[in-house]
C-alpha positions as CSV (number, residue, x, y, z in Angstrom):
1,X,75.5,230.2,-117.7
2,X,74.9,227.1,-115.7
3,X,77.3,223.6,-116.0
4,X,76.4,220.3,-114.9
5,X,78.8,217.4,-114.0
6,X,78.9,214.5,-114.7
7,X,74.9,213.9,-116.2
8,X,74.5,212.3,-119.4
9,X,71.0,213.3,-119.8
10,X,71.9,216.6,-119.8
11,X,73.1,216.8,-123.8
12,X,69.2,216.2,-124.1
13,X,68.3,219.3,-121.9
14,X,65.7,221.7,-123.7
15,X,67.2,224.6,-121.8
16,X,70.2,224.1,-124.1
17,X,67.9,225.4,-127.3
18,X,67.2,228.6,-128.6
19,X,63.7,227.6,-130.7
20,X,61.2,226.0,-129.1
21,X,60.2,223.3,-132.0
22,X,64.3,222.4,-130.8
23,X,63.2,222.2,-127.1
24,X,60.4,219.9,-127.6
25,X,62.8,217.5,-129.9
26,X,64.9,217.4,-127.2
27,X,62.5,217.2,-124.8
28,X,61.0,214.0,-126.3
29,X,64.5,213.1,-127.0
30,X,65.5,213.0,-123.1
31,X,63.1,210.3,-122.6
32,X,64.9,208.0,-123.9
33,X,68.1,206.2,-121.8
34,X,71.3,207.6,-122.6
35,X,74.4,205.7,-121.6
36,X,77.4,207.4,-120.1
37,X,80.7,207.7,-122.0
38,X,83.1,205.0,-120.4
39,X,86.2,206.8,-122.1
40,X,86.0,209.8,-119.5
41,X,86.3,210.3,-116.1
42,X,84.3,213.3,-116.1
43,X,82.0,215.3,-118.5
44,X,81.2,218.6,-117.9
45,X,78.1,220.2,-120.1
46,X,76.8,223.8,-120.2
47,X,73.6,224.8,-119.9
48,X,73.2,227.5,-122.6
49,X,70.4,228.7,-124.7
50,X,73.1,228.5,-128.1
51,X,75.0,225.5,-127.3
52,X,73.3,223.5,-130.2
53,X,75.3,224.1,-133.3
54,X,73.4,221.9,-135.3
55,X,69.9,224.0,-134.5
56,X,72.1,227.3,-135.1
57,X,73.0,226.4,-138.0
58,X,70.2,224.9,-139.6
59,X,68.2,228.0,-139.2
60,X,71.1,230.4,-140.3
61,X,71.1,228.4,-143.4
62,X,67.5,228.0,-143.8
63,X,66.8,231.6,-143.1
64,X,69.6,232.5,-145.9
65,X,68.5,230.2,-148.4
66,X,64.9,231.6,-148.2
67,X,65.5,235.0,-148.2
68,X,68.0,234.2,-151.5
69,X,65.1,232.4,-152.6
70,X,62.8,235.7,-152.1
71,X,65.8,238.0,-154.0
72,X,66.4,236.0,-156.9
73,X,62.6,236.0,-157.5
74,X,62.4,240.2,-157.8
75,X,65.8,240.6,-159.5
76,X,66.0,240.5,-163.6
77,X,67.0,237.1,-164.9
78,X,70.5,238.6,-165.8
79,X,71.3,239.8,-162.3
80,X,70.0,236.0,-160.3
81,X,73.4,235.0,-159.6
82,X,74.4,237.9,-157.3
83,X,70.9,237.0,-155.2
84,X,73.2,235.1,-152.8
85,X,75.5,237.8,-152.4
86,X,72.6,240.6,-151.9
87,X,70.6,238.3,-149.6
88,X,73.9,238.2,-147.4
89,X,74.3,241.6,-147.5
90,X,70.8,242.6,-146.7
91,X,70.9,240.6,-143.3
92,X,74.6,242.7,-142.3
93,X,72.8,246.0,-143.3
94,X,69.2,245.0,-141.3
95,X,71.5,243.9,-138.3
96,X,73.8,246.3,-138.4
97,X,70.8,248.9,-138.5
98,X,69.4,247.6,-135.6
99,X,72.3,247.4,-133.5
100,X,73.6,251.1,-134.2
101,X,70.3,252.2,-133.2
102,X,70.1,250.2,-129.6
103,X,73.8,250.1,-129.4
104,X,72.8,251.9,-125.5
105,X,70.6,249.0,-124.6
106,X,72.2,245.5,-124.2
107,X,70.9,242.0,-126.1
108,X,71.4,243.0,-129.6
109,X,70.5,238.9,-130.4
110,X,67.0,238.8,-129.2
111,X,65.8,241.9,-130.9
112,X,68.1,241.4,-134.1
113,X,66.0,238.0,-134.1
114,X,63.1,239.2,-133.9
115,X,63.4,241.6,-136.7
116,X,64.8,239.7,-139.1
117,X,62.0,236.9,-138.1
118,X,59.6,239.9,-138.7
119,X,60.4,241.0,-141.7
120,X,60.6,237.2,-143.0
121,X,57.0,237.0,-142.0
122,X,55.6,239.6,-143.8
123,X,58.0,238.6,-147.1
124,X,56.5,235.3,-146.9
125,X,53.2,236.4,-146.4
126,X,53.6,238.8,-149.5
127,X,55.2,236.0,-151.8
128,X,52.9,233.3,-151.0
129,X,50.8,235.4,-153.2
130,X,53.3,235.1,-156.1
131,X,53.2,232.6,-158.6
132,X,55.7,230.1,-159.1
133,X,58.0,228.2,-157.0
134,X,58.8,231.1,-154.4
135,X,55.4,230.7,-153.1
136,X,56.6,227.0,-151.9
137,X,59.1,228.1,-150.2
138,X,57.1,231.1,-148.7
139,X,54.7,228.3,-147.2
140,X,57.1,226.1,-146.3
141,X,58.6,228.9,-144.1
142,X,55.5,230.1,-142.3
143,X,54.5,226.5,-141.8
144,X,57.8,226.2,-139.9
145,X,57.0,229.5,-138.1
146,X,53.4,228.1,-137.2
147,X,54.9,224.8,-136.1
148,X,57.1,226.8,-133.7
149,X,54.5,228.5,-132.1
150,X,52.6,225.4,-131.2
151,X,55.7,224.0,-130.1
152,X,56.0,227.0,-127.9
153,X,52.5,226.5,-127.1
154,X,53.5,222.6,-125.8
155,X,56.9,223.9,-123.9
156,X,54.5,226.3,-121.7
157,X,52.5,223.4,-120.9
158,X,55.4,220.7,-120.2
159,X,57.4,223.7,-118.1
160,X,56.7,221.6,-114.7
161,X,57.7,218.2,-116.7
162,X,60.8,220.4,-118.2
163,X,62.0,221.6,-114.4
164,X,61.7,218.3,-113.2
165,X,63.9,216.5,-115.7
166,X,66.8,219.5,-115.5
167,X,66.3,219.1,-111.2
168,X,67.5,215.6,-111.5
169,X,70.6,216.5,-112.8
170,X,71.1,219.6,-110.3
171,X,71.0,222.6,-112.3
């Protein structure tokens, strides 16, 4: 992990994001004038893939409403209140599956993540075919997904623009 003194603009760096459709926000966001903290003598900011809480969150609870979403719609009507309870306990048993069998190989995030994204994907794409309101939130997820991969699309494209902008600041 990198740090960078005293740099405003670098609370706007898209190296600080996990997703890309959060590095192109705050890509476009570092193009606009931020003005230093006059409380402090120094700040100090770390350059970290997870240091946005607010993008961590946001798709930890997206993700976990969806996927209660997805539960509640295959359980019997008497049994839709535990849907929020299984749909937490599915993601600890997928995880937890996953990391006990590459508990030799290190980076248990990046293919945990892309699992779980996995299996979201083909969920969605089997209850966009359902009737009802689930198929809503089945698009409304794989439109998100979509709009990633463009964004991803745009970051590989903007990579010079995106080294540049982090350069100024020295990291």
């Amino acid at each position: 992990m990198k740090a960078v003194r005293d740099c405003p603009a670098a609370k706007w760096f898209p190296s600080r994001h996990r997703f890309a459709l959060a590095r192109l926000l705050a890509f476009m966001r570092s193009h606009f004038p931020v003005t230093p903290r006059t409380d402090v003598d120094h700040i100090l900011t770390s350059m970290h893939p997870d240091q946005s809480a607010l993008e961590q969150y946001a798709i930890a609870i997206w993700f976990y409403v969806t996927l209660t979403c997805y539960i509640a719609t295959v359980l019997p009507m008497r049994w839709i209140v535990t849907a929020p309870l299984i749909a937490a306990l599915a993601v600890q048993i997928v995880t937890g599956s996953i990391s006990a069998m590459g508990s030799v190989r290190a980076n248990h995030l990046r293919r945990n993540s892309m699992a779980l994204f996995g299996l979201m994907i083909i969920a969605s794409a089997w209850f966009v075919m359902e009737p009802g309101l689930v198929r809503y939130v089945a698009y409304f997820f794989l439109a998100v997904v979509v709009l990633n991969a463009i964004a991803w699309l745009a970051m590989i494209a903007l990579r010079n623009s995106v080294r540049e902008l982090e350069q100024r600041c020295g990291t």
